[in-house]
TIGU-558723 format. One record per residue (C-alpha): x, y, z; residue number from 1. Coordinates in steps of 0.25 Angstrom, whole numbers, plus 5000, padded with zeros to 4 digits. Example, Ala and Ser with C-alpha at 12.3 -4.5 7.8 and 13.67 -1.06 7.14 Angstrom:
# residues 2
+------+------+------+-----+
!   px !   py !   pz !  nr !
+------+------+------+-----+
! 5049 ! 4982 ! 5031 !   1 !
! 5055 ! 4996 ! 5029 !   2 !
+------+------+------+-----+
END
This chain:
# residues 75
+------+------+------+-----+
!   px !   py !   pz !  nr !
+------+------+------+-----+
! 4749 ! 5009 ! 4894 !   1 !
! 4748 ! 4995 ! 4899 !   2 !
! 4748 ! 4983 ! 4889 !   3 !
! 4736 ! 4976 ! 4886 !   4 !
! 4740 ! 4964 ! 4877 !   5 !
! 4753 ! 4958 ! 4873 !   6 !
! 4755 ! 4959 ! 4857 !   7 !
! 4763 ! 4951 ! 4848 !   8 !
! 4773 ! 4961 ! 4848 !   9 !
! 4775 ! 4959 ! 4863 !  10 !
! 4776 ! 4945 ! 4862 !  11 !
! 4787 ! 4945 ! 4851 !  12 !
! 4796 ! 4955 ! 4859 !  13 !
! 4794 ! 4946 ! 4871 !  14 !
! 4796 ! 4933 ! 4865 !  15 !
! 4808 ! 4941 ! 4859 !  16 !
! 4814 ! 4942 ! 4872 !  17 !
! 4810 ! 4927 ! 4876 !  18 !
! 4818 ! 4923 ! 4861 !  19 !
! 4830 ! 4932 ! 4866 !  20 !
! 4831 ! 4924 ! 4881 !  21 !
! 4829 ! 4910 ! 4873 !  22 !
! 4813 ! 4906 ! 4877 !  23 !
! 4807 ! 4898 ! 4869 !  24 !
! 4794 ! 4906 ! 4863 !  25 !
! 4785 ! 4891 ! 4868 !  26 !
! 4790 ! 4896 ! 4883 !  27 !
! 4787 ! 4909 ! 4883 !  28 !
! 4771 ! 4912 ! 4886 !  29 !
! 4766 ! 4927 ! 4885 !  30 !
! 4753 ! 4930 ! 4890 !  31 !
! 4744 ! 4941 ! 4880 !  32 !
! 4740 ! 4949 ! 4891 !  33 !
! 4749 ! 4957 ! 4899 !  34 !
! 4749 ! 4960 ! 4915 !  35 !
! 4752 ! 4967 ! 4926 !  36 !
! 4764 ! 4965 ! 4929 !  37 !
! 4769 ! 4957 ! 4918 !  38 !
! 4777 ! 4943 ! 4921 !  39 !
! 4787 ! 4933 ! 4917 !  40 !
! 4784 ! 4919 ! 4923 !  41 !
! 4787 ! 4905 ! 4920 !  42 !
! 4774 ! 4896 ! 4920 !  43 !
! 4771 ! 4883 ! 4925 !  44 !
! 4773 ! 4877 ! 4911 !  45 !
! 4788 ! 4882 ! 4911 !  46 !
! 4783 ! 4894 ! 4899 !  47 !
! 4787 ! 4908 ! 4903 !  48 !
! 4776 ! 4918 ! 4904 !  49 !
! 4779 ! 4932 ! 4898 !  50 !
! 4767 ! 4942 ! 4903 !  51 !
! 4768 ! 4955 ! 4899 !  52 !
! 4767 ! 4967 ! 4907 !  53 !
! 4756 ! 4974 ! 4906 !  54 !
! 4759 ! 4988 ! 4912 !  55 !
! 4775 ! 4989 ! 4908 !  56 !
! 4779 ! 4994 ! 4895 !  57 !
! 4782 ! 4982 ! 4886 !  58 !
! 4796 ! 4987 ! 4880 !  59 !
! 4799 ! 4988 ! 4896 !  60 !
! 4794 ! 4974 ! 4899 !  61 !
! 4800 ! 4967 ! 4889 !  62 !
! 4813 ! 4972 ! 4891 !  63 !
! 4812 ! 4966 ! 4906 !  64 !
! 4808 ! 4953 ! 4900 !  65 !
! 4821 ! 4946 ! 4897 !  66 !
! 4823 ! 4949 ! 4915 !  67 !
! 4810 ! 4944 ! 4917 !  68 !
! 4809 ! 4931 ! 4908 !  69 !
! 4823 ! 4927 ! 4916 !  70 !
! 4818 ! 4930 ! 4930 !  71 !
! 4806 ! 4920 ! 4925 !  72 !
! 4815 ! 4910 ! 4921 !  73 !
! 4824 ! 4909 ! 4935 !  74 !
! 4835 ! 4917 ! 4928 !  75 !
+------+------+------+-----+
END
């Protein structure tokens, strides 16, 4: 079942993984509304834009986050 809004919840388990790679929670800009496909990005204002997946299971995207926030960053 496709997500349709990102929760509370979701947010604190992704900004868990953004606490566990050092970002500072002022950096880091999550969108409410999911797409598809999901995306990591660095915006023009130098914040990293974390946009959940829509159609992936969560549990799943999340664990592929840490990859993807360092593949944003030039890592």
């Amino acid at each position: 079942m496709p997500l349709t809004v990102v929760s509370f919840k979701h947010i604190s388990q992704i900004l868990g993984v953004t606490d566990s790679l050092g970002l500072n929670r002022e950096w880091v800009e999550i969108p409410l509304s999911p797409q598809s496909p999901g995306a990591v990005r660095r915006l023009t204002n130098g914040k990293l834009e974390i946009v959940v997946d829509a159609d992936q299971p969560f549990e799943e995207w999340l664990l592929s986050l840490p990859t993807r926030i360092q593949l944003a960053q030039g890592a």
